[in-house]
N, C-alpha and C positions, 0 to 999 in steps of 0.2 A: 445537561452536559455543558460542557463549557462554549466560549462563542461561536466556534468554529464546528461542533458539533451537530449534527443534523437528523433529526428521527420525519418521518412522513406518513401519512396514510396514503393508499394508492387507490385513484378512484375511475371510474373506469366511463370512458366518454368514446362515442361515435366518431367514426374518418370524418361525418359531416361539422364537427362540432368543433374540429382539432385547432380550427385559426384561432382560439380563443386563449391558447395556453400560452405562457407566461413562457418567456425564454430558457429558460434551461429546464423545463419541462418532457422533451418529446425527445427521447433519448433513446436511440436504440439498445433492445436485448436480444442480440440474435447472433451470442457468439455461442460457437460450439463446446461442450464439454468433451473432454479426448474420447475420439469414439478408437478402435481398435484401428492400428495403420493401414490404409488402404495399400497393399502391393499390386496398385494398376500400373497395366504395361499400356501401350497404346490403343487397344480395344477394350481393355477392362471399365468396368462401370464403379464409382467408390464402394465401398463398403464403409462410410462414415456412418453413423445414426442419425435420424434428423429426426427433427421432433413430429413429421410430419404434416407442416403446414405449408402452403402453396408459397413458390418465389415472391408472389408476387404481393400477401397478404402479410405484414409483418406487424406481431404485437410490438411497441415503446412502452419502457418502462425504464426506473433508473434501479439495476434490479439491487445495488447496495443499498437501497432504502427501505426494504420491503419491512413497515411496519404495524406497528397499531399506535393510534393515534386518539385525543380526545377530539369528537368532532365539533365541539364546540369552540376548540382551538386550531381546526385543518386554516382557518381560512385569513388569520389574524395580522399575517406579515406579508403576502403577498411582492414576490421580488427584490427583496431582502436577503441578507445572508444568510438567518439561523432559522432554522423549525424549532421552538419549543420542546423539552419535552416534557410528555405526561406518564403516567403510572396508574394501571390498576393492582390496587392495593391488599394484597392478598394475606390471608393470616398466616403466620410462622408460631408454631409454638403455642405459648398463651397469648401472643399478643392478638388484643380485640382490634379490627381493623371497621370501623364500617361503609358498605359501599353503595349510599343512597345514592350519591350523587352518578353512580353506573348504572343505574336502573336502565334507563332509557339509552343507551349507548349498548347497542350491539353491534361484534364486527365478524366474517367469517376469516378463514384461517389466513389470509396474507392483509389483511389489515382494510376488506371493501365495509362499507358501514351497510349496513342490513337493507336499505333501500336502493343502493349501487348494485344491484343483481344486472350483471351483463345476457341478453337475451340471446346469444349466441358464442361459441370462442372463449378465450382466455379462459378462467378459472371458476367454475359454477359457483357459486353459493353452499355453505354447509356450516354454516354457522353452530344450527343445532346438533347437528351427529360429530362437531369437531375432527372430521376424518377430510381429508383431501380428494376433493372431487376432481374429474379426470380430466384433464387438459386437454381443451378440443382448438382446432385450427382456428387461430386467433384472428378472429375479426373485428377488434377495438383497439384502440389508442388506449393507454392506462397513464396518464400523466402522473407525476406527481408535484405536490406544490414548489411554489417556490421558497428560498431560505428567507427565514425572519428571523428576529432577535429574539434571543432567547429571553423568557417570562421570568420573574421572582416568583418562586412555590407560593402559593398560597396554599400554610395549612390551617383549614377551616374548620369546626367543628365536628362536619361530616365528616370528616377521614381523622377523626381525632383518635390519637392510639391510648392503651388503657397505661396510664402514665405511673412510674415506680417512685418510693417515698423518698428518695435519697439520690443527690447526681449522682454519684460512684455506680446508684443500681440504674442508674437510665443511661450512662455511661454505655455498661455492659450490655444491656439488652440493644442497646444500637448497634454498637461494634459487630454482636453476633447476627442481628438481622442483616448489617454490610455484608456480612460475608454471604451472603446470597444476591446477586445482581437484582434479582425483581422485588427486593425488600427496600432500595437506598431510601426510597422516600420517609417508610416508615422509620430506619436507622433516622434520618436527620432529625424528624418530629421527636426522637426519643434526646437526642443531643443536643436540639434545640430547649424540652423542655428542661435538660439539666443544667441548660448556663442559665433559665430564667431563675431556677431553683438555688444554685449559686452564686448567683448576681455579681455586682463588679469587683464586690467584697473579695469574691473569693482567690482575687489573685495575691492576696494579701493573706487569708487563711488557710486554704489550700490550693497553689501555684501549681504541683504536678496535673493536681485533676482539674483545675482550669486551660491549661495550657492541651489537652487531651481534646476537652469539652469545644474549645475554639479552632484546634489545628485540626482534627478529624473532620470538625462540622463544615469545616471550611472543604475538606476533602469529596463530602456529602452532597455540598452545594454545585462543588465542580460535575460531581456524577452525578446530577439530576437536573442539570443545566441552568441552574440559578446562578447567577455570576454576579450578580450583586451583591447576596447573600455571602458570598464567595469571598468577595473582596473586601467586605467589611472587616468579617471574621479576621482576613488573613493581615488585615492593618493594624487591628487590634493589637493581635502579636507583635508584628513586626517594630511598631511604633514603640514600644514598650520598651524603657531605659533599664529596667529590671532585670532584663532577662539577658543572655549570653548567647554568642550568635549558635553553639550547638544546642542549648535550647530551642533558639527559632529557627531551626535546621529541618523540620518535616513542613515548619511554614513555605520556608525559600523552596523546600520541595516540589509541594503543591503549587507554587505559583510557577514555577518552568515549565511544568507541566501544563498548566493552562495555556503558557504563553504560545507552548508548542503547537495544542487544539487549536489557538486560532490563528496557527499560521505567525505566527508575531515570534522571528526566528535570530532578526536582532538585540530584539528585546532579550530574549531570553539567555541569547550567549550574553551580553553585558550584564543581566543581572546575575547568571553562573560565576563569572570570572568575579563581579566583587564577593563573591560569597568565599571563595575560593581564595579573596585577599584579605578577607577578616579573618579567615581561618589559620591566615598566616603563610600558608603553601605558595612553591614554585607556580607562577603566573607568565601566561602568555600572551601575549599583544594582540589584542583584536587588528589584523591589517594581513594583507596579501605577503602571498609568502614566495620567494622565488623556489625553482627548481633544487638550486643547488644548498639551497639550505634543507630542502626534504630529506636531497640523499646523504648531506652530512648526517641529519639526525637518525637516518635509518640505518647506515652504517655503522652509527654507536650500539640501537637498539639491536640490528644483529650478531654485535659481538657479545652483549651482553646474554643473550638470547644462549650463544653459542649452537652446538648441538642436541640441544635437549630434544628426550623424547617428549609425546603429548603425554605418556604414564609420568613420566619424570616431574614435567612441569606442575599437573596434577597432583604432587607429590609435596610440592613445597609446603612450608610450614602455615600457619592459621596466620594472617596479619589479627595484630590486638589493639593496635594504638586506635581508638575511634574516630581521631582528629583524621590520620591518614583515611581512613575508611568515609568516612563523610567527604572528604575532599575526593576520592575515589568514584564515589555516588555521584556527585557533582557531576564530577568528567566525564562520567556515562551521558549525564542525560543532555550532555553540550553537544556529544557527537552528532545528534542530530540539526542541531542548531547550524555545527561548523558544516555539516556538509552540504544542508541549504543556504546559509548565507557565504559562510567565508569556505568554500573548497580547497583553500591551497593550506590552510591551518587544519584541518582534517586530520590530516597524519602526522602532522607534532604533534597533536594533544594524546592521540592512539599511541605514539614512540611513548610518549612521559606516562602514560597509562601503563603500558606494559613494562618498563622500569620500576616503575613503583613498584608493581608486582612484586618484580624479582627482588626487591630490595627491603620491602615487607613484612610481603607473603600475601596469601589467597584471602580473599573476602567474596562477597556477593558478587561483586562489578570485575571479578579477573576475568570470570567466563566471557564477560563481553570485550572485555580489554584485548583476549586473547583470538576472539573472532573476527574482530574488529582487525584485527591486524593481519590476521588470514585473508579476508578480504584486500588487502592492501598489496598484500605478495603475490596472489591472483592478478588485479586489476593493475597492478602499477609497475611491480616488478618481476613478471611474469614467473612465477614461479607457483605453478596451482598445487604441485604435489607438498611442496611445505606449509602451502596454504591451507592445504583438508587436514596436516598435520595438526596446525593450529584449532581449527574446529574440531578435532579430536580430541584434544587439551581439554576445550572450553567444554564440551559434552560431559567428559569422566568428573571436571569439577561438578556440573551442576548434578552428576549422579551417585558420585561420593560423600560430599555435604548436603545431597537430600537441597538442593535450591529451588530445584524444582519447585517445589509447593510454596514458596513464599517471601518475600522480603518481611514478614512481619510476624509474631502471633500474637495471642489474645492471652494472657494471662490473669490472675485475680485482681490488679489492680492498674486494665487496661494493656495496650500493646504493647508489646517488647519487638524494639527491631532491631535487625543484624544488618549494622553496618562492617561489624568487624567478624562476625563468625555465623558459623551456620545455625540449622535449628536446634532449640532446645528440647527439651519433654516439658511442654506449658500444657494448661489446663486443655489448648486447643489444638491438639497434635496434626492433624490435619493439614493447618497451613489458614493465611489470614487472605481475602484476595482484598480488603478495603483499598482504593486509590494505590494498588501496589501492582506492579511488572505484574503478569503473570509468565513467568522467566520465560517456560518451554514455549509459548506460544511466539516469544521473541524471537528463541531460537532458531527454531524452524523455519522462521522467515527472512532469517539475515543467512542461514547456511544454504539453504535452497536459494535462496532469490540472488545471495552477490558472490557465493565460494563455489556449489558445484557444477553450477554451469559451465564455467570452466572446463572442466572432465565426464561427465556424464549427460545424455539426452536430455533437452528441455521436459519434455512429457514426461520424463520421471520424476519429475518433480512437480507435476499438476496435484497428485492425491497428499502428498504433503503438505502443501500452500491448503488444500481444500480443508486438510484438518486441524491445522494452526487457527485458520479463519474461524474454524469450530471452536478450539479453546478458547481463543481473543474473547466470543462472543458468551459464552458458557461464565466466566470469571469475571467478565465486565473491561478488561484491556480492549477495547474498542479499537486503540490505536494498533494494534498489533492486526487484531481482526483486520478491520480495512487496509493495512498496506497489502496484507496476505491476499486477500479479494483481487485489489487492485493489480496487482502480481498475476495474478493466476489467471485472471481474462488476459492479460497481455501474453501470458505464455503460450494460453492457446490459438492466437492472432498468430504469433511468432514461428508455434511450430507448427501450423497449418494444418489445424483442426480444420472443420467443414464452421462457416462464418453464420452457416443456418442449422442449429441441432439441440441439443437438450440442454443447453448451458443452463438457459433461463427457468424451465421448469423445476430442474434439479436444484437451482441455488432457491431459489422458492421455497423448494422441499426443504430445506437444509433450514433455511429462516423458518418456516411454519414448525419446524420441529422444536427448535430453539425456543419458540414462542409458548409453545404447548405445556412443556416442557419443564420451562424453567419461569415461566411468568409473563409480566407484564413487558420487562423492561424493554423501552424504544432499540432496535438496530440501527446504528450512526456510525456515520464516519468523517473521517478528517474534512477540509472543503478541499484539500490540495489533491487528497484520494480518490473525491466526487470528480472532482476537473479530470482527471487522468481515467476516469471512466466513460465521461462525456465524450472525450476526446475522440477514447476508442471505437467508443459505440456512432459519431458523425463519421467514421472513415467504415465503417462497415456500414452505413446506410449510403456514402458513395461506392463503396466496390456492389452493393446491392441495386443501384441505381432509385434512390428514394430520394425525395427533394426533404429537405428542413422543413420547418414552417418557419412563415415569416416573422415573428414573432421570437424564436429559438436561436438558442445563445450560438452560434458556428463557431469554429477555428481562432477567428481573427477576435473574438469576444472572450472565448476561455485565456487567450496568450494575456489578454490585455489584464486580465484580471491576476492572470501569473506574475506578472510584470508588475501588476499595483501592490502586491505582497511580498514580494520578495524572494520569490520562489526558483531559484537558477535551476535547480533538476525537475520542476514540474514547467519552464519553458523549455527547456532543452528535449523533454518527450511529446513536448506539443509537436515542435523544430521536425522530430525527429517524424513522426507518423505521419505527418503532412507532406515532409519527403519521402515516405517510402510511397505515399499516394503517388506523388508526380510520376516517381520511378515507374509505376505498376499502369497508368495509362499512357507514358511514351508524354510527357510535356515536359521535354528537356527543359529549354530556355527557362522556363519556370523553375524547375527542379535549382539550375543554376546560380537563380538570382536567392533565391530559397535559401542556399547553401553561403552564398555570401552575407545575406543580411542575418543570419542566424550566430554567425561570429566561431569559434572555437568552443565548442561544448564539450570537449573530449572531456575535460574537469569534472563537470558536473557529470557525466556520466562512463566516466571512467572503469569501475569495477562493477557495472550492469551487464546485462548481453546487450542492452539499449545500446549500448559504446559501440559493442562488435558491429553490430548491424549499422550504425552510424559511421562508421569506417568503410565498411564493403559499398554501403552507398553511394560515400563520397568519392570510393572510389570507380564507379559504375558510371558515376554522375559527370567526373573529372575527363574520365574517356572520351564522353559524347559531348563537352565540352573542347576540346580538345581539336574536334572534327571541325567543327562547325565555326569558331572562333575567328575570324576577318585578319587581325591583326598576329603579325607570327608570335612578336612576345606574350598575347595573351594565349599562344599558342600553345610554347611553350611553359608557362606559367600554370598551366593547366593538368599540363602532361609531369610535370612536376612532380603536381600533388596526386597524379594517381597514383606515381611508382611510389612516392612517400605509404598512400593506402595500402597499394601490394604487396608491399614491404614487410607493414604490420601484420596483415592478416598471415602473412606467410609466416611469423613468428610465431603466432596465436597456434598456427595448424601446427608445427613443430612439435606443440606439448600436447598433441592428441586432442585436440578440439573436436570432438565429435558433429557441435553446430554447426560450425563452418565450411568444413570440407568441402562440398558444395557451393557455397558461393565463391570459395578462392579457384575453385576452377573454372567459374565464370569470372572471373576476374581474369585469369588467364590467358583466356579465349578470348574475352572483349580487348586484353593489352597486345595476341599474336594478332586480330584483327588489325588493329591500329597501325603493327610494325609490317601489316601485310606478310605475315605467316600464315601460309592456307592452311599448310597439312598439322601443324600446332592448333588452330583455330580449333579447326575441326575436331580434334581428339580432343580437346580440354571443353568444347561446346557437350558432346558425348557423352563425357566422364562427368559433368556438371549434371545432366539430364539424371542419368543412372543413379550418383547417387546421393539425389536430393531425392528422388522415389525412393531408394534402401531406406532413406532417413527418416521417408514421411512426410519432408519439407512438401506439399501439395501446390504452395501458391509459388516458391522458387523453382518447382520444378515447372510448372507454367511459364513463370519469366525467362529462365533459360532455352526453353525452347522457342518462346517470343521472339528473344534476339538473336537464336539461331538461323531460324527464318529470316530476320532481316540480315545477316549477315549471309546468305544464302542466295537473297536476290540483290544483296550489292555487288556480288562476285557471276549473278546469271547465272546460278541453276537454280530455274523454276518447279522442277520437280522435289528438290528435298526444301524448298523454301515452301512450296503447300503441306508437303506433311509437317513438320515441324508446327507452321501456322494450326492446323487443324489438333498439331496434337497439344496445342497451346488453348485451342477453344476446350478442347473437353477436360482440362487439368484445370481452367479456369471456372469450368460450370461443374466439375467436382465439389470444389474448395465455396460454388453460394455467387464470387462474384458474376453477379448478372449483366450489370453494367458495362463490367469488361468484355466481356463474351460480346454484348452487342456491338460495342466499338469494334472489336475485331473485325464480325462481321459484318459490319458497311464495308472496311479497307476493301 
């Protein structure tokens, strides 16, 4: 995989042994997968699922890595950025694979090497009956290594594939074994052997199948994590005065694409935009963008837009000019670039996206053009019902032109891709997944995770995110896979799953099947999607009351590294979990300095539910600010910004925010406190209790009664300020946190 890509084996070590692991090792896995909503009243006991292990015994593991690994490579980089990855090399078809060098390399199903048999807990051994033996209460630490640099393939004799007489035929036999995830390596060895077979000559005697042989291969090296190989290839091309920049337009491809895996997000929008200026197209200024130029430009794209329906838009004609189409392409894969580095350019490039569209027509990149900008009317301009219109659009495209299956196929003389129209009838009807989107898997996780939040319950959207993560990982979209993952643990933090239950085993399950299944290929993800798991899993080992080891990366280690990359929405979720921590054990002062030195993040996560929740806090946090504050104008200053927060979420609830509702009633309550309104306090502290249990929120429904309780003995009635307290212990030991329960109970 490329740098930033990460595969591990996971090996399994004693509580006595654990001071020994490397910093970003000892990561908790002890979120809940959505068990059925608990409707407990004040006596009820949950009804969450738990996997059945004691509070007090927790497995670590970093469960997005669950892999197999060569163990003769587990140990090579040690605290470093990248794990390597390796391949067992399995035969496809006629192709002879041999696998001497696996003799001695056995691993059972989640990736333990056959002399790692844990003698208690975690996941037995079964290597040989390859069936999943039964998860018993986990009593080992399961580290996994740390990141190292990724290795150049060595392909050796031992894994030497049975090679074809002609590049054009080794061409093909590679392209078809790409299109199976657990073949890349042998694909490359066949690509490899066709450019030694056509040599330098051949860009001179045959250019198309040179240009195929170097830009795939270089595709090959990115998916097997050879990055040298990678860049060679792709300079090759690129250097080359011969050729035309839509000739070297799958190279520029491949290389955004990498730049994206390792995090390198400037890089990549600088080198999008000049690709985008050889092609001759309208270009936009790498640089911050004000307010008022977003709404001029969205003001033009919605008129342009007008009233179209999503059938309607759907409807438009095929775009045919390639040029347009490739510059199309481009813009998609900047989007992510802009909304990591430059966020206020974000939605120019989506307005001139969706313009193009209409002025066009449809290609590959409308459907995301078109979500993209659904997203935007959700998170920016509050408008969520035109927004799922939008992602309605973008759906019927990708299920009218059949996009679904591919940006690419395989025909007799190599790929054909659609930049400008959908699939053809090629030899490979199917669909191609080489180094290409696999669309749906996208989709799924840009409609779930930034549009229907908005309008419908977070948990509806857990089994979604679960099965996107499946396609990512089935096609080899990696990146797709890990945002989904990453998504989907935060959803179930968010909506208050139980923080100790079957997340861990199930996502195991989901990987061992994957593995079994479809081969070799390592499980990886992004490092910005690794950090954003770390994150999660150190704030549930403090609501669980579990110390780090000393050794292991915390808090103030993950930002620092967000910070050293470039990463605005991956500090902004660090910012943001770290204050919901403050919030959730009562360390105002902290919470408040937290919120100053963190700066205005609303940008970077602006159309997430992270934003929602980043609003309700601030303004939670500005209240008790507020109180406590010496000087009146910081007094005032404070009280400011909560009615600013209030404000918004009151906006938010407006459009049927289902999320919310609940915290805007503590929000409510905590503002009639403030103005010294008893009998509003009271009914909106009530209504906040009520219904964050109808919603299922498990851990706001504990914090609401927290601070009804203290709001209860600020006023001196001690009787509804114990029950509230007590009915705050047992929503808190519902929801896993253990830690909180005990702080409670000293007060």
């Amino acid at each position: 995989m490329g740098s930033s890509r990460s595969s591990s084996s996971i090996r399994c070590q004693s509580q006595g042994d654990a001071s020994g692991w490397s910093r970003s090792q000892s990561i908790l896995s002890a979120v809940a997968y959505p068990s059925p909503c608990s409707k407990s009243s004040s006596t009820s006991k949950s009804k969450s699922v738990s996997n059945g292990s004691n509070e007090s015994e927790i497995a670590y593991a970093t469960a997005s890595m669950v892999s197999r690994s060569r163990p003769d490579r587990l140990e090579e980089g040690y605290g470093t950025r990248t794990i390597p990855t390796s391949t067992d090399i399995e035969c496809l078809g006629d192709i002879s694979v041999s696998k001497e060098s696996y003799i001695n390399t056995i691993y059972d199903t989640i990736g333990l090497r056959f002399d790692d048999v844990p003698n208690s807990g975690g996941v037995a051994a079964d290597a040989e009956s390859g069936v999943v033996s039964e998860i018993t209460a986990p009593r080992y630490y399961v580290p996994t290594p740390s990141i190292s640099v990724p290795q150049e393939m060595d392909f050796s004799a031992e894994t030497a594939i049975k090679a074809n007489s002609t590049p054009r035929a080794n061409l093909l036999a590679g392209l078809k074994a790409a299109d199976h995830p657990g073949q890349y390596v042998t694909a490359a060895e066949y690509l490899a052997v066709g450019r030694k077979q056509i040599g330098p000559r051949g860009w001179e005697t045959n250019k198309p199948l040179s240009l195929q042989l170097y830009s795939e291969g270089a595709s090959l090296a990115y998916r097997t994590g050879d990055t040298n190989t990678m860049n060679v290839l792709l300079d090759n091309v690129l250097s080359r005065t011969d050729l035309t920049v839509m000739e070297k337009f799958r190279a520029y491809e491949i290389k955004i694409i990498a730049r994206h895996s390792a995090d390198q997000y400037h890089e990549a929008l600088a080198l999008g935009l000049g690709v985008l200026k050889q092609l001759g197209l309208p270009l936009l200024i790498d640089k911050p963008r004000s307010k008022v130029s977003v709404v001029i430009e969205y003001i033009k794209t919605k008129r342009a837009l007008g009233k179209r329906t999503a059938e309607e838009l759907a409807s438009l004609p095929r775009l045919t000019d390639e040029r347009i189409g490739m510059g199309l392409r481009i813009s998609e894969l900047l989007l992510s670039s802009c909304y990591q580095a430059q966020p206020t350019m974000f939605p120019l490039l989506v307005f001139q996206m969706v313009r193009a569209t209409l002025k066009h027509g449809i290609n590959i990149s409308a459907s995301e053009a078109l979500v993209t900008y659904g997203i935007l009317l959700c998170g920016a301009f509050h408008d969520p019902q035109r927004g799922r219109e939008m992602a309605k659009a973008g759906e019927l495209i990708l299920e009218t032109y059949e996009f679904k299956k591919s940006r690419a196929t395989l025909g007799a003389d190599g790929l054909i891709y659609h930049w400008t129209a959908p699939l053809q009838d090629t030899l490979l009807r199917e669909g191609h997944h080489l180094c290409v989107e696999y669309v749906e898997s996208r989709f799924i996780y840009t409609v779930e995770g930034l549009i229907y939040h908005w309008s419908k319950p977070l948990r509806d959207s857990l089994e979604p995110l679960r099965e996107s993560n499946l396609l990512g990982m089935k096609c080899g979209d990696i990146e797709s896979a890990s945002l989904s993952l990453n998504l989907y643990l935060a959803r179930t933090y968010y909506s208050g799953c139980q923080l100790g239950g079957s997340a861990v085993t199930e996502l195991i399950d989901r990987h061992i099947e994957y593995q079994n299944i479809d081969g070799d290929d390592s499980q990886q993800v992004h490092i910005s999607s690794e950090l954003k798991l770390e994150c999660y899993f150190l704030a549930l080992k403090k609501l669980r009351g579990v110390e780090i080891q000393e050794d292991e990366r915390d808090f103030d280690g993950i930002l620092a590294v967000a910070k050293e990359i470039g990463n605005q929405v991956l500090t902004g979720n660090i910012y943001l979990i770290r204050l919901d921590l403050k919030v959730f054990f009562g360390e105002w002062e902290e919470a408040v300095e937290m919120l100053i030195s963190a700066g205005n993040v609303q940008d970077t996560l602006f159309a997430t539910f992270a934003g929602l929740r980043w609003t309700i806090l601030e303004g939670i946090i500005s209240m008790k600010a507020t109180r406590f504050s010496k000087k009146m104008s910081t007094s005032l200053k404070w009280r400011r910004r909560a009615y600013t927060a209030v404000k918004r979420v009151r906006g938010w609830a407006k459009k049927k925010n289902p999320n919310i509702e609940h915290s805007l009633h503590l929000l409510e309550a905590e503002l009639a406190s403030l103005k010294g309104k008893k009998k509003k306090a009271i009914s909106h502290y009530r209504h906040a209790i009520d219904t964050a249990e109808k919603n299922c929120f498990l851990q706001d429904q504990a914090l609401s009664n927290e601070l009804a309780s203290l709001y209860f003995a600020s006023i001196g009635d001690t009787t509804r300020m114990s029950i509230h307290r007590e009915n705050a212990i047992r929503c808190y030991s519902e929801w896993g946190a253990t830690a909180k329960v005990e702080q409670l109970r000293l007060k």
